[in-house]
C-alpha positions as CSV (number, residue, x, y, z in Angstrom):
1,X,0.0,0.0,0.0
2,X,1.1,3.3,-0.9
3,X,1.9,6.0,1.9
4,X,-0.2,9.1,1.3
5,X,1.5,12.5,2.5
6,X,-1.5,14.9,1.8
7,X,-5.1,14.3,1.2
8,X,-6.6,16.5,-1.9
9,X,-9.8,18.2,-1.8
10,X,-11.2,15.9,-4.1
11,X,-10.4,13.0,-1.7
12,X,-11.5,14.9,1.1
13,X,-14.6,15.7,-0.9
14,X,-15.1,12.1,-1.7
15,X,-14.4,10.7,2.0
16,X,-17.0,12.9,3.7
17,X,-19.9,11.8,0.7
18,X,-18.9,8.6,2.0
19,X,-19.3,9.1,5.8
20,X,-22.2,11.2,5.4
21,X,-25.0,8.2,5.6
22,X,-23.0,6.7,8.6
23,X,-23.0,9.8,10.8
24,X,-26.7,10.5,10.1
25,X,-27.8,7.1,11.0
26,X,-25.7,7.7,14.1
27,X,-27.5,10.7,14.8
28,X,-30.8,9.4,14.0
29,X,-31.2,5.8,14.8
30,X,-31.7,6.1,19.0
31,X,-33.0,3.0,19.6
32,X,-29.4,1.9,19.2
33,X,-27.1,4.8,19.2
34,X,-26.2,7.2,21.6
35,X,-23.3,10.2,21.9
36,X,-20.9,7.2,22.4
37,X,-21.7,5.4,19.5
38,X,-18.7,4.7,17.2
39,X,-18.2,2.8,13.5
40,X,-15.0,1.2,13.3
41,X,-14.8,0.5,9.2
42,X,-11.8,-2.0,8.7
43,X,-10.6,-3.8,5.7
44,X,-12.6,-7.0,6.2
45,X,-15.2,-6.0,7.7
46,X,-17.5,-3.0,10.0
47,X,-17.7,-3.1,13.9
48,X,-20.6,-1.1,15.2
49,X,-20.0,0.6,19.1
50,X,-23.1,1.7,20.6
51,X,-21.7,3.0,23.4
52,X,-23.9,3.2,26.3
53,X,-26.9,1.3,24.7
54,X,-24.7,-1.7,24.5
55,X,-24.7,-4.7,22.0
56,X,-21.9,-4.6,19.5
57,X,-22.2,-5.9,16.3
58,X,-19.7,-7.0,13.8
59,X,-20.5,-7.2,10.2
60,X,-17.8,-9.1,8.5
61,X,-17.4,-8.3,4.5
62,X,-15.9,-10.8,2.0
63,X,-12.1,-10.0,1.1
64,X,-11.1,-9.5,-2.6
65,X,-8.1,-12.9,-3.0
């Protein structure tokens, strides 16, 4: 993997379209979330934190070979 120095607006742009849908279901979904609530978004796979309301869940992802 290739180290990235700088991140260009376009990325930036791009990263925060992405995230978008994740913080607002964070914000909006209080049955399970809560100011503590965290999405951990790996290589394999998504691990959802729901801080104080308890019940992590992981959601595993199938890996390109």
């Amino acid at each position: 993997m290739t180290e990235i120095q700088e991140w260009s607006d376009a990325e930036l742009d791009e990263f925060e379209k992405l995230c978008a849908p994740l913080v607002k279901y964070l914000q909006t979904n209080h049955k399970r979330c809560d100011l503590y609530s965290v999405i951990i978004v790996q290589w394999d796979g998504v691990l959802l934190a729901t801080g104080t309301g308890g019940g992590n869940v992981y959601f595993p992802f199938k890996t390109p070979d």
